[in-house]
Structure formats: C-alpha cells, structure tokens
C-alpha positions in Angstrom: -8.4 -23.6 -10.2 -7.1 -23.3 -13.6 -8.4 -25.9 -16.1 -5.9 -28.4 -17.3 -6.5 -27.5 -20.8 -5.9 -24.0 -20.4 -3.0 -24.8 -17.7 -0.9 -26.0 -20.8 -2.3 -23.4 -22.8 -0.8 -20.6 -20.2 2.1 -22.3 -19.5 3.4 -22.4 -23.6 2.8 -19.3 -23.9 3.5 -17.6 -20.6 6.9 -16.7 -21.6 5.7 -14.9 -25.1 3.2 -12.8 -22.5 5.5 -12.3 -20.1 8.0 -10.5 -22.4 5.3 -8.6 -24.1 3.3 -7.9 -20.4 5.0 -4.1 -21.0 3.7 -3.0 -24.1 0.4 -4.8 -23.6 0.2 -2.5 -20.3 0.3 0.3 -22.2 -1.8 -0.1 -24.8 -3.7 -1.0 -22.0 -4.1 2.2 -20.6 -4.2 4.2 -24.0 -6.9 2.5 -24.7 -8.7 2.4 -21.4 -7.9 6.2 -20.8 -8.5 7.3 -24.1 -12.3 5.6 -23.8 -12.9 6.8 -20.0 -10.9 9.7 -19.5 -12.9 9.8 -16.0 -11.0 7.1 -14.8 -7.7 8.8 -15.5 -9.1 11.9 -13.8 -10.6 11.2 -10.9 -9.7 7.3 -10.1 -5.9 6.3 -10.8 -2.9 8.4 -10.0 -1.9 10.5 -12.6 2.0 10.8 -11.1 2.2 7.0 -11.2 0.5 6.7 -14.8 3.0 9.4 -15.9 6.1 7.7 -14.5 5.4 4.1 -15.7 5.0 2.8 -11.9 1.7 1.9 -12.6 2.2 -0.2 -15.5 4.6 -2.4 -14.1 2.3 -2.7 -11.4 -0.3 -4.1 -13.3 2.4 -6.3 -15.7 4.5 -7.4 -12.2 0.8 -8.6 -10.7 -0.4 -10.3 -13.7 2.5 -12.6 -14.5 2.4 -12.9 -10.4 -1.1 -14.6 -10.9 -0.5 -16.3 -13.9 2.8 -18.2 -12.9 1.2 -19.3 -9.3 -1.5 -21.1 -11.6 0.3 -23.1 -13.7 3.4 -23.3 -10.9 1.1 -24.3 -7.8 -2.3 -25.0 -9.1 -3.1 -26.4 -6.1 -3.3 -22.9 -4.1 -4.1 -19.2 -5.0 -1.7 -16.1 -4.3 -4.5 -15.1 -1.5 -1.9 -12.2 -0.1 -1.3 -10.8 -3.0 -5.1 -10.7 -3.7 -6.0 -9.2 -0.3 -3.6 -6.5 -0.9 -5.0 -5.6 -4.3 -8.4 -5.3 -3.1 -8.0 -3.4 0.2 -6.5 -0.8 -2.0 -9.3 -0.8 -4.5 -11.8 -1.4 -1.9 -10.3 2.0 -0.7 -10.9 3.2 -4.3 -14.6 2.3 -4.4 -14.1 -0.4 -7.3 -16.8 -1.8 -8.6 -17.6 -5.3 -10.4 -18.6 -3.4 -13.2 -15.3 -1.9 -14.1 -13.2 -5.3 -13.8 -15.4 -5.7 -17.5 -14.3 -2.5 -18.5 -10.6 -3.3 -17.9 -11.4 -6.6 -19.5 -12.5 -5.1 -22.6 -9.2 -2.9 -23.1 -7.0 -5.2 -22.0 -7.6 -8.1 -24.3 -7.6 -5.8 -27.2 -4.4 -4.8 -26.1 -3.1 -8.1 -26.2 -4.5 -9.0 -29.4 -2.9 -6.0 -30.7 0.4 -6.8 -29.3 0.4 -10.2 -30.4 -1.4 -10.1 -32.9 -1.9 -13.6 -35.0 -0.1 -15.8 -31.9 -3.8 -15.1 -30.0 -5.4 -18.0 -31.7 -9.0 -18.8 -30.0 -7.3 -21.4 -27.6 -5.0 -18.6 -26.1 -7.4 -16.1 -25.9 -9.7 -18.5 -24.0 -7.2 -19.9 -21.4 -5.9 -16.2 -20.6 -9.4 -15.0 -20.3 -9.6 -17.9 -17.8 -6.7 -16.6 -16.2 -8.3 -12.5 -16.2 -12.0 -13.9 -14.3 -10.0 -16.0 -12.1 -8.2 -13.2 -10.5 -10.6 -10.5 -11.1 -13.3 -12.4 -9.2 -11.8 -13.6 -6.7 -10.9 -9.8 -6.2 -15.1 -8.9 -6.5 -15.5 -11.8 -3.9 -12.9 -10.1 -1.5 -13.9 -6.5 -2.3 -17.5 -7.5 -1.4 -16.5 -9.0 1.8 -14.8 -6.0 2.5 -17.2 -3.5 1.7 -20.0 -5.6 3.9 -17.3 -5.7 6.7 -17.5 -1.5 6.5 -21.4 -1.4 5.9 -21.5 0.3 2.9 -22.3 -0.6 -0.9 -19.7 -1.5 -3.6 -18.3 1.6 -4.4 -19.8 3.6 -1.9 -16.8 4.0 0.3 -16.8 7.9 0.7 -18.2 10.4 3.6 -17.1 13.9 4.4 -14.3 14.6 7.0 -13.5 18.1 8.8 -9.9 18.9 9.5 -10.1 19.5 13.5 -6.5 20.3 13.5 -3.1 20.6 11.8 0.2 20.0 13.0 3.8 20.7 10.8 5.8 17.7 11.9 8.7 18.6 9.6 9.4 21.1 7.0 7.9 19.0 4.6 5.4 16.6 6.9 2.0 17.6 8.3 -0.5 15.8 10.4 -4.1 16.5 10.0 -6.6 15.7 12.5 -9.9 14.8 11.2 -13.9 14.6 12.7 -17.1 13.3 11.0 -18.7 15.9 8.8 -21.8 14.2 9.1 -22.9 13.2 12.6 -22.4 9.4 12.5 -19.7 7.7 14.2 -16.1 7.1 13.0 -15.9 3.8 11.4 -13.4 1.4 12.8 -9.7 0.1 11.8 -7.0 -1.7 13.0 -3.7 -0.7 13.9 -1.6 -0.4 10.3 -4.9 0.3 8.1 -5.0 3.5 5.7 -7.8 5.5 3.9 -8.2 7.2 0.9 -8.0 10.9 0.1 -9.7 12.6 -2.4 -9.3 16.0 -2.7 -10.3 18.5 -6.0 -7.3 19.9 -7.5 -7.2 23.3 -10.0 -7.8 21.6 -13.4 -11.4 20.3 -11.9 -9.3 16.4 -11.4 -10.4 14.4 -8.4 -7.0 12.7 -7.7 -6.9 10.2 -5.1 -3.6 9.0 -2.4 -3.7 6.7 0.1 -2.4 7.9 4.1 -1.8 5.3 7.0 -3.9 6.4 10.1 -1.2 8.0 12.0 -3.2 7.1 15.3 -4.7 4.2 17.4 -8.0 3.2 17.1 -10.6 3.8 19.6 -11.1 7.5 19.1 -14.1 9.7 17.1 -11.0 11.4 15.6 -8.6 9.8 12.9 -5.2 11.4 12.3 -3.7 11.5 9.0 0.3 12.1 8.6 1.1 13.6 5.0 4.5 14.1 3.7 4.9 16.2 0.6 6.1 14.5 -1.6 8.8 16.9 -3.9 9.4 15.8 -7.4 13.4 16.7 -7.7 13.5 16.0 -11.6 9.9 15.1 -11.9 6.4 16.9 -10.7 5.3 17.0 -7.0 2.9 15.0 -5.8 -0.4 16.3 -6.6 -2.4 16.0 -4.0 0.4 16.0 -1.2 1.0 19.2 -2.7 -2.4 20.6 -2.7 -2.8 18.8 1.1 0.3 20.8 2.1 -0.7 24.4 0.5 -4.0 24.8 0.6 -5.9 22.7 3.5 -6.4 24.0 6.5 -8.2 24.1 9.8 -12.2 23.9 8.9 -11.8 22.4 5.3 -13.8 19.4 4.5 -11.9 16.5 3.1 -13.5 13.3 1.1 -12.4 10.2 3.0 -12.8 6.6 2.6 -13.5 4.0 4.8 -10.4 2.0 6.4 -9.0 -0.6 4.8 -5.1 -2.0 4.2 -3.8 -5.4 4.7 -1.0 -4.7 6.8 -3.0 -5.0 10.3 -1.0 -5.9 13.7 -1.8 -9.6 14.5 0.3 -12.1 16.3 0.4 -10.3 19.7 1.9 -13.6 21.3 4.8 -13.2 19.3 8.0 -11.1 19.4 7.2 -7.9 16.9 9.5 -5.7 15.0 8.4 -2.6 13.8 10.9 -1.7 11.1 10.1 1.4 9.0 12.2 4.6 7.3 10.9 7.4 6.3 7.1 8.8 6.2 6.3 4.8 6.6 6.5 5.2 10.4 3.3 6.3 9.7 1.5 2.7 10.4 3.9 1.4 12.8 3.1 4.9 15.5 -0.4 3.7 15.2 0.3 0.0 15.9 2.5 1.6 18.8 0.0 3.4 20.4 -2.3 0.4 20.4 0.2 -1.7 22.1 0.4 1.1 24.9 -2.9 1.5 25.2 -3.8 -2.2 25.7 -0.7 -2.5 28.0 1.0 -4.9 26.0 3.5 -7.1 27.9 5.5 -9.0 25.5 9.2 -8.0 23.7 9.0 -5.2 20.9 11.7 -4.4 19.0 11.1 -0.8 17.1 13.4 0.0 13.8 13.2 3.1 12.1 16.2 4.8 9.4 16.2 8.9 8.0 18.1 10.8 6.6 18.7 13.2 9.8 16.8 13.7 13.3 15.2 16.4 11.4 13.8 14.6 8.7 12.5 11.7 11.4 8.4 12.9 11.2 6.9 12.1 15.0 9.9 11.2 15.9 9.3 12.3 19.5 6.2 10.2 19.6 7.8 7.3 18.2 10.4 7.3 21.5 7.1 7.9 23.9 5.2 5.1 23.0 8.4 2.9 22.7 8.9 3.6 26.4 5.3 2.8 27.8 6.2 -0.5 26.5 7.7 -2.5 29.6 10.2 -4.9 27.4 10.2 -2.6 24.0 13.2 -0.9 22.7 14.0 1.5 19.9 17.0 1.7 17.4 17.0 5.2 14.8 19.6 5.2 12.3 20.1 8.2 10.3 22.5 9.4 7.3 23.4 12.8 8.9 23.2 12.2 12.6 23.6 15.0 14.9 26.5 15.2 17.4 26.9 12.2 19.9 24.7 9.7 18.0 26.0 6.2 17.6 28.5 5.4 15.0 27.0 2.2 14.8 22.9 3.7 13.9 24.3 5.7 11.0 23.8 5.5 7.5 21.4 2.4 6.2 19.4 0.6 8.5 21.7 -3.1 9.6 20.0 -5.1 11.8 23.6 -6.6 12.3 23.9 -5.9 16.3 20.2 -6.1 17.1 18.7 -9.5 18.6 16.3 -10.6 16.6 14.0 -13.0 18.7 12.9 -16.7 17.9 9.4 -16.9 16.4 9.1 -13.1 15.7 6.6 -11.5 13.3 7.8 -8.5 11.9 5.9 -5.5 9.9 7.6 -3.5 7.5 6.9 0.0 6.0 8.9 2.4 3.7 10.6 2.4 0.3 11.0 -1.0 -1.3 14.9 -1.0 -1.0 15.0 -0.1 2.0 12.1 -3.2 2.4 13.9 -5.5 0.7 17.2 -4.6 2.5 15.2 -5.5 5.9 13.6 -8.2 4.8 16.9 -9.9 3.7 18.8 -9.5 6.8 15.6 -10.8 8.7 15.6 -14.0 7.0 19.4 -14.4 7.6 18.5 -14.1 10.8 16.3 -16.7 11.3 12.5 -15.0 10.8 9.9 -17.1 8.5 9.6 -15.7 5.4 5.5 -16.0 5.8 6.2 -14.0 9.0 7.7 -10.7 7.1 4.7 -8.6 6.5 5.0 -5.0 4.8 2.9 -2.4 2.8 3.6 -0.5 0.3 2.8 3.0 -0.9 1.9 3.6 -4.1 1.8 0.5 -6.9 3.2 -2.6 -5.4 6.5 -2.4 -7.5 7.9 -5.5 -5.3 5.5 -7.5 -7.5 7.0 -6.2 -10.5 10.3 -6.6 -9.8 10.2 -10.3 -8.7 
C-alpha cells in the first residue's frame, strides 16, 4: 500500500511523530476551528473537544494507521477503518472536508516540527493522510449508497411517539417518521445520530444505540444523561432529558455502527455495563424474535438494580431464549443477591463456550477488563467485538 520509499521514510521518523502526535492534534484543531468555527458548532462534540478525548482520538488513530503500514504492509487495519466511517457516515462527512482537515493538519505538523519536515517527509506522510482518508471516502460511499441517500445527506425528521423514564437519569424515546416514508433499516447493534438545537443557536450532535429490534416503523432510542460531576453535563443528553417531549421533532440520521450481530452459529456473549446495554437489548430482542436456538450467554455490571436501565427487559428477552442465561453484577446489590455477582464484572465462574463470538459494550475499563478474562479463557481475539461511545480512546491508549 505504502510505497517503499516512503515506508522507510515513515518508519525513521515515526517515532519523532508519534511523540509530537499531541501537540500536532491540537494545533490541529485551533487551526481547523479557528478557520470553520461551523464545524466546531454544529459537527464535533464540543464536551469531547473540551476534555482532550477527541484529540487523542485522532493522535491514537493516526499512529494506529501509520504503524500497521510500515509493520504489516501487506494488509490494512480494515476494522478500525469501518469503525471510523460508520461514525462519520452517521455525521454526514463528506470527501470534501477530508481536504479541509488535510490543509490544517499538515500545517500543524510543519509547525510542530518545524525544519525536521524536509520535502521527503512531508511527502511520505501525505502518503500516509490519502491512504487512510480515502479508503475512508471509499467506505463512506459504500455506506451512504447502502442507505440510499447522498454523501452527506444522512438527515430526516423524526417525531417522538413516546417517552419512557427508565431510571432517574435514563429515558427511552420512541420515535416515527416525520415525513411519510418508511423507516430505513438496521441491524441488531447499529446507532444513529442525534442532532438536536441547543440555547446558544449550536447544532451539537451524540450518537444513541437503537434500543429496539429491527422490523418495526418505530425506532427506540435509550438516552442516559450524562452528569458532569467536576466537569459540564452532557449537552445534548441534557437538553434530550429537559426539554424533549411527546410531539417534538428530532433530526435523525440514518443507521449505521459496526458492531452488528453476526455469527449466529456460534455461542454469543452479550457482555455490557452500564447505558451500553443499550445495543445488546436490541440484538436480544432479535434473537427472540427469530426464535434463536443456539447457547447465549448475557453479561451485564451497575452500580445497583436501580441504576440497571431496562433492566426488566433485559431478563424477558433472556428468558424467551431456550438455552440463554443471564448473570447482573452490581456494586450495591439489594438484599439476597449473590455474593459472587457483586462489585466488577468476573467472568471467573461463568462457562465460556468453545468457538464463541462475543460483543462488548460500555466503558473502556470495564471493556478491556472483559475482553482480558475472555482471551484467558480461550475466545479468539478476532472474535471480541465491542463499540464504543464517544472517541475510540482504546485506539489511543494502545
């Protein structure tokens, strides 16, 4: 993929990058925001730009790229690439802004570096940048043709049919079609996009897991509000929470999200904590509904019974499976619950099947905590599939 010339290139100077991938990020974005303020306003997530998640987002997926080119040139990181592009597929990206990113990013590295980027390394890292940003255009485009709609054009109006408080802080939202068009499809473990107008005239954007099953003209969305405690509240959780009701019309992408139930010959585990049961009810409810036969093995950790959002459905469509079974764990259990399904999530005394493909949604430790214990027990690591919300911080943190 990579030219040999510029493979050496990349690889000499991949560690002077790599340590400076930080700072180049954000000169990155001061630049980038500072020349399309739109962007800032109504595209990326202003919480995540504030707290720094999205800059090592960008730096983690980067070097990601950069280090499977010149480590295996013989391949291409195709799932991190499909995960990257559902999500900005869900954004309504467009080819033309991968120029405008390129434009303020290599400044930012010539800035950062300053004399080091002789010709030769700015030409093998801008052969590095096209590389991954089209092959990202190719995979968005497929994606938007799969949906029927132009690049970019991802958005149609949705009426909230119905509202449901889950927990204190966790609401589900039923939605309809504004318009009168069908519901496009998904598959089990998709999300949309949100976009919803907040006070200071920002069009702020979150991605929600389709709480529900396909196969319905209705899609169900389950929101958790997400409190700051040291740091602001989630904008548009917030602004979901307080102010949308029954009637309102919400700006909703098409479905899109990499994390898709496949593999229905195999044993599945569904291991989630927190608002990420979110995906694995709607996977769930699709297994019930097509009368799935084979062993699935449900894992979910909260802090309490009263924190667990759909709990009641999550034990329901656990028990229309005929060889399914659930295990909660929770940090403040109420009386009577098992001594050994409190605190963390430990997969310790639970069988974990021969060839199983297992799906993983929630916080990254608690991800990362899962996925370890499924390896020691035997699960291919190509079998582990998870999403994340929010910047894919695993990336940066490998």
């Amino acid at each position: 993929m990579l030219s040999d010339r510029s493979t050496a290139t990349v690889r000499a100077t991949l560690p002077a990058v790599g340590a400076a991938i930080g700072d180049i990020a954000d000169l990155f974005y001061e630049k980038l925001f500072a020349a399309h303020p739109e962007l800032l306003r109504d595209l990326f997530n202003r919480g995540n730009h504030a707290s720094g998640d999205q800059r090592r987002a960008l730096a983690g997926s980067i070097a990601a790229f950069a280090t499977a080119l010149v480590e295996q040139p013989g391949t291409r990181p195709d799932v991190m690439l499909d995960r990257i592009a559902h999500k900005h597929a869900s954004l309504g990206v467009t080819p033309e802004q991968y120029e405008v990113v390129h434009t303020h990013l290599f400044a930012a590295i010539a800035d950062v570096l300053g004399d080091a980027v002789t010709p030769e390394v700015a030409a093998a890292w801008d052969e590095v940048y096209w590389l991954m940003a089209n092959a990202l255009i190719a995979i968005e485009e497929r994606l938007y043709a799969q949906q029927g709609v132009a690049a970019g054009d991802v958005w149609r109006e949705w009426e909230v049919a119905a509202r449901a408080e889950e927990t204190e802080d966790v609401a589900t939202f039923l939605l309809r079609p504004a318009e009168d068009t069908p519901a496009p499809a998904f598959r089990p473990g998709q999300y949309v996009s949100v976009q919803v107008e907040l006070a200071d005239g920002a069009r702020q954007v979150r991605q929600y897991s389709l709480s529900g099953a396909p196969g319905s003209g209705l899609r169900s969305i389950t929101v958790k509000r997400v409190r700051g405690q040291g740091s602001p509240d989630g904008e548009v959780s917030r602004h979901l929470h307080e102010h949308t009701r029954v009637g309102d019309v919400l700006r909703v992408s098409a479905p899109y999200g990499d994390l898709v139930l496949d593999h229905l010959d195999a044993p599945l585990l569904l291991a989630s904590a927190g608002i990420g049961c979110t995906p694995m009810l709607s996977m769930l409810e699709h297994l019930a509904q097509e009368g799935h036969q084979g062993p699935v093995t449900v894992v979910h950790g909260d802090r309490s019974p009263a924190d667990h959002a759909l709990r009641t459905d999550h034990i329901r469509l656990t028990e229309k499976l005929p060889d399914a079974e659930a295990h909660f764990w929770y940090e403040v259990p109420e009386a009577g619950h098992p001594a050994n399904r409190t605190g963390l999530v430990d997969l310790g005394g639970i069988t974990v099947r021969p060839g199983t493909h297992a799906y993983l949604c929630g916080p990254l430790p608690f991800m990362r905590a899962v996925r370890a214990q499924l390896l020691e027990a035997g699960v291919r690591p190509a079998d582990v599939h998870y999403e994340v919300f929010g910047p894919d911080l695993w990336l940066a943190a490998s």
